[in-house]
N, CA and C of each residue as an Amber inpcrd file, in Angstrom:
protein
   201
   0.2990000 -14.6700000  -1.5040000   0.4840000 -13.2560000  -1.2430000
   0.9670000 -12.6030000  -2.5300000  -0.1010000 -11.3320000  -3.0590000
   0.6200000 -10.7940000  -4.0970000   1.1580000  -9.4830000  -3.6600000
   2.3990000  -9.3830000  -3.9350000   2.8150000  -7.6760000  -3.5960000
   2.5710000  -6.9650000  -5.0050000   2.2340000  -5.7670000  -4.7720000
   1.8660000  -4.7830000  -5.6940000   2.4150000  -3.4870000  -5.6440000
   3.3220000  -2.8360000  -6.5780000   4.1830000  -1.3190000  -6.4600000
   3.4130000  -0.7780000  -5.8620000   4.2550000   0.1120000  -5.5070000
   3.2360000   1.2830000  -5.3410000   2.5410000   2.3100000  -6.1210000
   2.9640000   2.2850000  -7.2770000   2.9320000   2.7100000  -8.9070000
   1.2240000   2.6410000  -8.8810000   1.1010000   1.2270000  -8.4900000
  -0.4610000   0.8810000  -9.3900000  -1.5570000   1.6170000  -8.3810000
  -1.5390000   2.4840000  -7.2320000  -2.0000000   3.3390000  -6.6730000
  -2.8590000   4.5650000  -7.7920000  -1.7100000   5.0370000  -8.8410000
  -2.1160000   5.5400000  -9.5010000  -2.8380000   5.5820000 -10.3770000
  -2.9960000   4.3800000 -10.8350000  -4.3800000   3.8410000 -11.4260000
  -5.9240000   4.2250000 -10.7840000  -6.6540000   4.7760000 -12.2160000
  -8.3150000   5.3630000 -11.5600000  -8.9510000   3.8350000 -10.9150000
  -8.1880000   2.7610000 -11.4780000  -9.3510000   1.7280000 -11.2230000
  -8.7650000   0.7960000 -10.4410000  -7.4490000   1.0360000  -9.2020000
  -6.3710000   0.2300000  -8.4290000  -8.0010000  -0.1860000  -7.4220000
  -8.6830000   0.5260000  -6.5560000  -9.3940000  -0.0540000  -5.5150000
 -10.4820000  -0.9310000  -6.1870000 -10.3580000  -1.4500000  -7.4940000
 -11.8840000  -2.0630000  -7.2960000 -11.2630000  -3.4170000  -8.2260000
  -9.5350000  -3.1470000  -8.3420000  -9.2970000  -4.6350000  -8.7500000
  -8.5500000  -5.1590000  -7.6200000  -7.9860000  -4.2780000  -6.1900000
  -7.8760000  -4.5550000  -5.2320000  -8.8250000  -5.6110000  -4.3610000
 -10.0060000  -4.7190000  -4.5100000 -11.0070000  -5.2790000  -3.7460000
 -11.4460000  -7.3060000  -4.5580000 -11.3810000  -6.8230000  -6.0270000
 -11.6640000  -8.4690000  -6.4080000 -10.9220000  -9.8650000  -5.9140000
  -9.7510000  -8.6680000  -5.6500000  -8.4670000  -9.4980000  -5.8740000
  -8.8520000 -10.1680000  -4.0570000  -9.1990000  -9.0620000  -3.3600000
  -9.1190000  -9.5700000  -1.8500000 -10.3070000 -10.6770000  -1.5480000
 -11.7450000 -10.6100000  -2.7150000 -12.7850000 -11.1620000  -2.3390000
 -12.6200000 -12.6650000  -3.0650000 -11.1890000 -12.8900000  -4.2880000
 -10.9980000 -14.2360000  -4.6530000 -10.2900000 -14.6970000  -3.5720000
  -9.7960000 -14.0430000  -2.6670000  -8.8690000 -14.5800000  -1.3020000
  -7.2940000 -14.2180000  -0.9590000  -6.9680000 -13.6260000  -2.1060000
  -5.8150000 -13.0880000  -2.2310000  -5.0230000 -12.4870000  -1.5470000
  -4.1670000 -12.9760000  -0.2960000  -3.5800000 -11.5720000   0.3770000
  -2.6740000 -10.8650000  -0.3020000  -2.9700000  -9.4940000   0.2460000
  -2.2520000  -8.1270000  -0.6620000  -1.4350000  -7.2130000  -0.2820000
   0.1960000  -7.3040000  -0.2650000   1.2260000  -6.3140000   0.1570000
   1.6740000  -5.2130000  -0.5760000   1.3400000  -4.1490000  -0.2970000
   1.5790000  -3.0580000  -0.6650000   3.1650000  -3.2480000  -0.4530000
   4.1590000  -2.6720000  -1.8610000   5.2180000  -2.2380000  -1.9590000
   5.6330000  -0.8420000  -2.3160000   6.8950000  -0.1700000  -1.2480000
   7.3310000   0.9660000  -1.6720000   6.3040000   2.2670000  -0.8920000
   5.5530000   1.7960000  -0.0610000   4.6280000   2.7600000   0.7580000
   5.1800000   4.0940000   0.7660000   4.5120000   4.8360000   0.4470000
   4.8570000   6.5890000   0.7940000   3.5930000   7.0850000   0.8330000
   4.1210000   7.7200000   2.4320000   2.3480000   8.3120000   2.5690000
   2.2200000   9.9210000   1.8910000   0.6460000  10.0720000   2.3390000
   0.4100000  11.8500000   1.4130000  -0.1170000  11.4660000   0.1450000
  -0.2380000  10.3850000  -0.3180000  -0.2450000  10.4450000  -1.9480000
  -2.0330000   9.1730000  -1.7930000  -1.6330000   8.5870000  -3.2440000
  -2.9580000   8.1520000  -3.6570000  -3.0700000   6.6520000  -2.7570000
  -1.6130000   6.0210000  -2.5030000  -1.5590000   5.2440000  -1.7310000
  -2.1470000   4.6590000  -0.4100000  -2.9880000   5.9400000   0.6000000
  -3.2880000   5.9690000   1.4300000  -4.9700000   5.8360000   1.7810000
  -5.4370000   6.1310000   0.7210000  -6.7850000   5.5420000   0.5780000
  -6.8570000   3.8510000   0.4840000  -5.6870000   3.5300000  -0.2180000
  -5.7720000   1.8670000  -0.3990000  -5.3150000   1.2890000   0.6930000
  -4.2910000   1.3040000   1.7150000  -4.0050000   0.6150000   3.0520000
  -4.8840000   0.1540000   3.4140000  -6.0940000  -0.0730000   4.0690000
  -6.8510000  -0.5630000   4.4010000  -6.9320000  -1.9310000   3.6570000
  -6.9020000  -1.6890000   2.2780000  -7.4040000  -3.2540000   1.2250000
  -6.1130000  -3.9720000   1.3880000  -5.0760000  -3.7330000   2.1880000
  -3.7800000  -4.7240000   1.9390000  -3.6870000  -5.4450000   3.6820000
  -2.9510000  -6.4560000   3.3160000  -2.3850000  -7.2430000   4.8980000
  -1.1720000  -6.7490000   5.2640000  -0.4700000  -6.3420000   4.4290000
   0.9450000  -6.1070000   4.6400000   1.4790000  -4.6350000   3.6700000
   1.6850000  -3.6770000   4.4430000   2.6660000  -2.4410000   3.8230000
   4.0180000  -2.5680000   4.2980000   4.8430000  -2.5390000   3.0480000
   6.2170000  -2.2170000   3.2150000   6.6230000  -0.7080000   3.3500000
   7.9400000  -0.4530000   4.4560000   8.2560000   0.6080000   4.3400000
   9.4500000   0.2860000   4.1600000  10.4860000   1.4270000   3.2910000
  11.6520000   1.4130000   3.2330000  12.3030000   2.4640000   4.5160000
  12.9470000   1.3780000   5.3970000  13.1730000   1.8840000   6.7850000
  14.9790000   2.5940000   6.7170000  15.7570000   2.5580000   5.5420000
  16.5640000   2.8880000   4.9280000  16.3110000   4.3460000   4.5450000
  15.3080000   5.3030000   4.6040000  14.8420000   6.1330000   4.2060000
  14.6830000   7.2980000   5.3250000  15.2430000   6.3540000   6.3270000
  15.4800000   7.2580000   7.8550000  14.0490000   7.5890000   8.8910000
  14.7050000   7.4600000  10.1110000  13.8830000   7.1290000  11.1890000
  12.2500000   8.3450000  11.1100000  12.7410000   9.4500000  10.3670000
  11.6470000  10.6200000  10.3860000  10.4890000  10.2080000   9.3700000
  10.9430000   9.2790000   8.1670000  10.1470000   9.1800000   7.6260000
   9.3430000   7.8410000   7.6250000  10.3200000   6.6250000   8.5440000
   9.4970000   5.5160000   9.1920000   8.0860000   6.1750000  10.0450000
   8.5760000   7.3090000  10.6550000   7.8090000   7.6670000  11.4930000
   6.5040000   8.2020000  10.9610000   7.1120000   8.7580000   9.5840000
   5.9380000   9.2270000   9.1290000   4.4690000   8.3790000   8.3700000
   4.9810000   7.0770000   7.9560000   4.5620000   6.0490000   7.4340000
   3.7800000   5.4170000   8.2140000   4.2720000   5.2950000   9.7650000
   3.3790000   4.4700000  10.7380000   2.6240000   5.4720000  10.9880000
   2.2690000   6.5930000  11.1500000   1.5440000   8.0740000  11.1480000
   0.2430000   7.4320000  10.5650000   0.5110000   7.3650000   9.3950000
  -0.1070000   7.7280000   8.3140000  -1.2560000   6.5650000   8.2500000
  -0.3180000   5.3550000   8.4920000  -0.7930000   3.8070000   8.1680000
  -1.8310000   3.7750000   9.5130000
């Protein structure tokens, strides 16, 4: 399992080293999830999103929304 910031979202070329990464077999955890942003196109390519649930119940809420 590789976890990956959420940083590298911002990268033009995050979904297509995502995708290599998933087709060598790689499972892929998104770290630091915040939805609204570039992040949310990529959920799909991961097994596992972290949320920081420390960040209060409105915005857990908003994360499982989103996800």
């Amino acid at each position: 399992m590789l976890e990956v910031p959420g940083q590298f979202a911002n990268r033009a070329d995050a979904a297509s080293h995502l995708r290599e990464l998933r087709a060598a077999g790689v499972g892929l955890s998104l770290a630091e999830y915040t939805p609204g942003g570039g992040q949310d196109d990529l959920v799909p390519l991961f097994d596992f999103v972290k949320v920081d649930l420390v960040r209060g119940p409105h915005f857990t809420e908003l994360c499982i929304d989103s996800a």
